[in-house]
Steps between C-alpha positions, in 0.01 A plus 500: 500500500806745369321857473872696414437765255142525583300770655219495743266747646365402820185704677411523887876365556616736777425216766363182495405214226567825255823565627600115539384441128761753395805368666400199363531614126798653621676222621407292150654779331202749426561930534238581699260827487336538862155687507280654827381719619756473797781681304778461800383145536525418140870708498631239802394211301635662197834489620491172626406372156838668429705326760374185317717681201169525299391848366198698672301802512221576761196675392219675718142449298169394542404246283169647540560788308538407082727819471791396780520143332554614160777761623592176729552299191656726297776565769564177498533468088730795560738337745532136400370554098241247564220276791504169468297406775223647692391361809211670704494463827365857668172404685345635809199392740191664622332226715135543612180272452309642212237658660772716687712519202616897428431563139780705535704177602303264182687748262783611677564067521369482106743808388846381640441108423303452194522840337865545609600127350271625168727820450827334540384240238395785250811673530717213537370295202626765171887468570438101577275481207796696273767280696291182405527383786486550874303335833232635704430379874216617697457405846199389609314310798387150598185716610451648133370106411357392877360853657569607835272706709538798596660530167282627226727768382820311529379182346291681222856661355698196539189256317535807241892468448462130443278577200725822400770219506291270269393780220860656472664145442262437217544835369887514491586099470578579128700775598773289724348612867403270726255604734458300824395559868585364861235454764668505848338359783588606831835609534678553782522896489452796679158558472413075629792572764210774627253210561476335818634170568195299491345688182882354365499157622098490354643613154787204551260234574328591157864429310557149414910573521376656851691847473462814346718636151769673505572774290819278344210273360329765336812670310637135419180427290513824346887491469386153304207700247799773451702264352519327153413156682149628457493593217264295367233617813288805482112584607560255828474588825784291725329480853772481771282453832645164689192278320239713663294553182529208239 
């Protein structure tokens, strides 16, 4: 899974799977483009891509906006003279039963997931489609094909990148880009760190390999989609969740 000479653009990797995912592609050879909105975040993992001896460039945007991904793109055509891979990962929650759910928090949730993964794609997919080739990774979420409640918002916009995933891999196959997502499970992060004990040994009892993901799992399977070993995969979504949805 050699990725020298390639270059990858990375959203939401500041901290967490995003930032894991990154020094990843790094470490298989990949310059890496890191994008949040947490610009000092994004600068400190920015220079650790370069103490891997890869090339990076941090970049503060919000994928939410069309107008700060195209410049987003374009800075990155400027630097490296091309993307070769595209892997997005920015996603936030909003929890709440329905009936409690903010509207506010529906498209605030809708915005930075779906739309956010949408605009990347757009302006992504004219210097891949000119390139002829290129790889597109969206993250998504074992709750995007099971639900979760309390959810709505989140799982709506991850169900919705799964078909996003589908359309663009059909649309582009002739082109040379493969299009493919991963569905985490639960992963052992920050946010289920917050959870209580019991609420984490409930979610363990639910995982047939009885313990949650890392964040190494999820960048190793999209390390593996970056790479010309898949190159005959696109429009599938590569569920990495311990065997807790089948």
């Amino acid at each position: 899974m050699d990725l020298k000479g390639k270059v990858a653009l990375v959203t939401g990797a500041a901290q967490g799977i995003g930032k894991e995912i990154a020094l990843a592609l790094a470490r298989a050879g990949a310059d890496v483009v890191i994008s949040d909105v947490n610009l000092e975040g994004a600068e400190v993992a920015a220079k650790e891509i370069e103490a891997i001896g890869c090339k990076s460039l941090a970049v503060k945007v919000n994928v939410a906006n069309f107008s700060e991904v195209d410049e987003m793109i374009n800075k990155t055509i400027e630097k490296f003279g091309r993307i070769d891979i595209l892997v997005n990962n920015a996603g936030i929650t909003r929890d709440n039963l329905i009936v409690r759910m903010k509207e506010e928090d529906w498209d605030l949730v809708i915005d930075i997931n779906l739309k956010g993964t949408f605009n990347c794609i757009k302006a992504a997919i004219r210097p891949m489609a000119k390139q002829r080739s290129g790889r597109i990774i969206n993250i998504a979420s074992i709750v995007g094909v099971m639900g979760n409640a309390g959810q709505a918002n989140y799982v709506a916009s991850k169900a919705g990148v799964i078909g996003l995933t589908k359309t663009v891999a059909r649309e582009y196959a002739n082109r040379g880009i493969n299009v493919n997502a991963v569905a985490p499970g639960f992963i052992d992060t920050a946010m289920t760190q917050a959870l209580s004990q019991e609420v984490r040994d409930n979610l363990q009892k639910q995982i047939p390999m009885g313990r949650l993901g890392t964040s190494e799992d999820v960048a190793n399977a999209v390390r593996f989609l970056a790479s010309d070993s898949a190159g005959y995969i696109t429009g599938q979504v590569i569920h990495v969740n311990g065997g807790m949805w089948m």
